[in-house]
N, C-alpha and C positions, 0 to 999 in steps of 0.2 A: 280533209286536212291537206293531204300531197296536193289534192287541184287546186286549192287556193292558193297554196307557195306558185306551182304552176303559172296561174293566173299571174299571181303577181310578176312575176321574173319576166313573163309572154310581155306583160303593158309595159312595163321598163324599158325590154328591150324596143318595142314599140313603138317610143317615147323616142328614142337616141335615134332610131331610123330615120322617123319624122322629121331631127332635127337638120339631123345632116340631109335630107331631099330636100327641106327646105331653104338651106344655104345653096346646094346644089342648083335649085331653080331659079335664085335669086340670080346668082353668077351667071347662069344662061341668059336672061332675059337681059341682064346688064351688056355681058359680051354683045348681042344680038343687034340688038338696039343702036349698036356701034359709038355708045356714048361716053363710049372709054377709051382712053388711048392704050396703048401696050402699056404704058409703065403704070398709069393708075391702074388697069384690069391688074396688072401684077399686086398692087397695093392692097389693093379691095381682094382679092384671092390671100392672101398671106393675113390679113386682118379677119377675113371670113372663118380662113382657120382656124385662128387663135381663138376666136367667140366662139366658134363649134367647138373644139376643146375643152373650153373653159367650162362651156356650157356642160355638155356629156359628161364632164367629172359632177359637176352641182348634180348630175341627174343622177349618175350614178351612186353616187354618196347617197343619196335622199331615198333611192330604191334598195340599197342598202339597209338603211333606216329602218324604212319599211318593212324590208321583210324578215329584221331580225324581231322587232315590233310581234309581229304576224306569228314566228314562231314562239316567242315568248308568252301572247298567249293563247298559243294554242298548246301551252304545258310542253313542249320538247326539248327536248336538252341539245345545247350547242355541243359542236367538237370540241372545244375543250373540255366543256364539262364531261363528255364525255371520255376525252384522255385521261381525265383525274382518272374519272374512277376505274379506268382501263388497269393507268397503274396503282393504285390502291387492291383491287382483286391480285394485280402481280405482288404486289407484297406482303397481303394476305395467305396466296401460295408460300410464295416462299417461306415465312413464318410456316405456317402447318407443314410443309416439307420438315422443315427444319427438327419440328417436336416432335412430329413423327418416326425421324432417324433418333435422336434423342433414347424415346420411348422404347423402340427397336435395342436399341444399344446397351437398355438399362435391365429389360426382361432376359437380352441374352447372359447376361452375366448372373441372372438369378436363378440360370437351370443347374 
Protein backbone atom coordinates (compact mmCIF):
# COMPACT_ATOMS: atom_id res chain seq x y z
CA UNK A 1 0.00 0.00 0.00
CA UNK A 2 2.83 2.77 1.47
CA UNK A 3 5.05 1.37 -1.79
CA UNK A 4 2.75 2.13 -4.26
CA UNK A 5 1.93 5.82 -2.94
CA UNK A 6 5.88 5.63 -2.89
CA UNK A 7 6.06 4.46 -6.36
CA UNK A 8 3.78 6.94 -7.45
CA UNK A 9 5.21 10.36 -5.91
CA UNK A 10 9.02 8.63 -6.98
CA UNK A 11 7.51 8.58 -11.15
CA UNK A 12 5.95 12.06 -10.64
CA UNK A 13 8.62 13.51 -9.38
CA UNK A 14 10.50 11.77 -12.17
CA UNK A 15 8.41 13.15 -14.73
CA UNK A 16 9.13 17.04 -13.64
CA UNK A 17 12.93 16.15 -13.65
CA UNK A 18 12.90 14.80 -17.02
CA UNK A 19 10.99 17.72 -18.10
CA UNK A 20 13.20 20.31 -16.96
CA UNK A 21 16.62 18.32 -18.31
CA UNK A 22 14.98 18.31 -21.25
CA UNK A 23 14.41 22.04 -21.71
CA UNK A 24 17.88 22.26 -20.01
CA UNK A 25 19.40 20.21 -23.13
CA UNK A 26 17.45 21.93 -25.55
CA UNK A 27 18.98 25.48 -24.52
CA UNK A 28 22.50 24.05 -24.60
CA UNK A 29 22.50 22.66 -27.89
CA UNK A 30 20.69 25.82 -29.08
CA UNK A 31 23.24 28.15 -27.12
CA UNK A 32 26.02 25.84 -28.72
CA UNK A 33 25.22 25.78 -31.99
CA UNK A 34 25.59 29.65 -31.87
CA UNK A 35 22.45 29.91 -33.72
CA UNK A 36 21.07 32.36 -31.57
CA UNK A 37 21.91 35.72 -30.92
CA UNK A 38 21.88 37.19 -27.21
CA UNK A 39 18.68 38.57 -27.49
CA UNK A 40 16.78 35.52 -29.20
CA UNK A 41 18.91 32.94 -26.58
CA UNK A 42 17.24 35.52 -23.99
CA UNK A 43 13.82 34.87 -25.78
CA UNK A 44 13.91 31.21 -26.21
CA UNK A 45 15.25 31.00 -22.24
CA UNK A 46 12.37 33.06 -20.78
CA UNK A 47 9.80 31.13 -23.21
CA UNK A 48 11.43 27.78 -22.24
CA UNK A 49 10.48 28.66 -18.77
CA UNK A 50 7.35 29.56 -19.03
CA UNK A 51 6.49 26.01 -20.92
CA UNK A 52 8.57 24.20 -18.31
CA UNK A 53 6.29 25.90 -15.82
CA UNK A 54 3.29 25.43 -17.28
CA UNK A 55 4.04 22.19 -18.09
CA UNK A 56 5.28 20.89 -14.31
CA UNK A 57 1.94 22.54 -12.84
CA UNK A 58 -0.15 20.09 -15.81
CA UNK A 59 2.06 17.45 -14.22
CA UNK A 60 1.74 18.09 -11.01
CA UNK A 61 -1.96 18.57 -10.88
CA UNK A 62 -2.26 15.08 -12.82
CA UNK A 63 0.16 13.35 -10.18
CA UNK A 64 -2.03 14.75 -7.77
CA UNK A 65 -4.96 13.18 -9.31
CA UNK A 66 -3.33 10.23 -9.32
CA UNK A 67 -2.48 9.67 -6.24
CA UNK A 68 -5.35 10.82 -4.53
CA UNK A 69 -7.22 8.24 -7.06
CA UNK A 70 -4.64 5.64 -5.56
CA UNK A 71 -5.40 6.29 -2.07
CA UNK A 72 -9.00 6.35 -2.47
CA UNK A 73 -8.91 3.01 -3.47
CA UNK A 74 -6.90 1.75 -1.63
CA UNK A 75 -9.71 2.44 1.32
CA UNK A 76 -7.56 5.35 3.20
CA UNK A 77 -8.79 8.20 4.61
CA UNK A 78 -7.54 11.63 3.56
CA UNK A 79 -6.55 14.44 6.17
CA UNK A 80 -9.39 15.89 6.31
CA UNK A 81 -11.28 13.09 6.73
CA UNK A 82 -9.30 12.49 9.07
CA UNK A 83 -9.54 16.09 11.06
CA UNK A 84 -13.40 15.46 11.14
CA UNK A 85 -13.19 12.69 12.99
CA UNK A 86 -10.11 14.03 15.08
CA UNK A 87 -12.75 16.58 16.12
CA UNK A 88 -15.74 14.74 16.46
CA UNK A 89 -13.73 12.09 19.12
CA UNK A 90 -12.96 15.93 20.64
CA UNK A 91 -16.44 16.52 21.19
CA UNK A 92 -17.42 13.32 22.00
CA UNK A 93 -14.84 13.94 24.98
CA UNK A 94 -16.07 16.72 25.90
CA UNK A 95 -19.70 15.65 25.95
CA UNK A 96 -18.74 12.54 28.32
CA UNK A 97 -16.61 14.90 30.50
CA UNK A 98 -19.23 17.01 30.64
CA UNK A 99 -22.08 13.97 32.00
CA UNK A 100 -19.59 12.73 33.93
CA UNK A 101 -19.22 15.88 36.19
CA UNK A 102 -22.90 16.16 35.89
CA UNK A 103 -23.27 12.53 37.34
CA UNK A 104 -20.55 13.34 39.99
CA UNK A 105 -22.51 16.31 40.94
CA UNK A 106 -25.89 14.71 41.38
CA UNK A 107 -24.66 11.32 43.44
CA UNK A 108 -22.76 14.07 45.68
CA UNK A 109 -25.79 15.69 46.73
CA UNK A 110 -27.65 12.30 47.39
CA UNK A 111 -25.19 11.20 50.29
Amino acid sequence: MVNDLRKAFLLGLGVLSYSEQKYSEILEDFMKQGEAKEKEGEEFVKVAKEKFEENRKKKKKRLQEEVKKLVSSMGLVTKDELNKVKKDVDTLKKKLKSMESKKVKSEGGKK
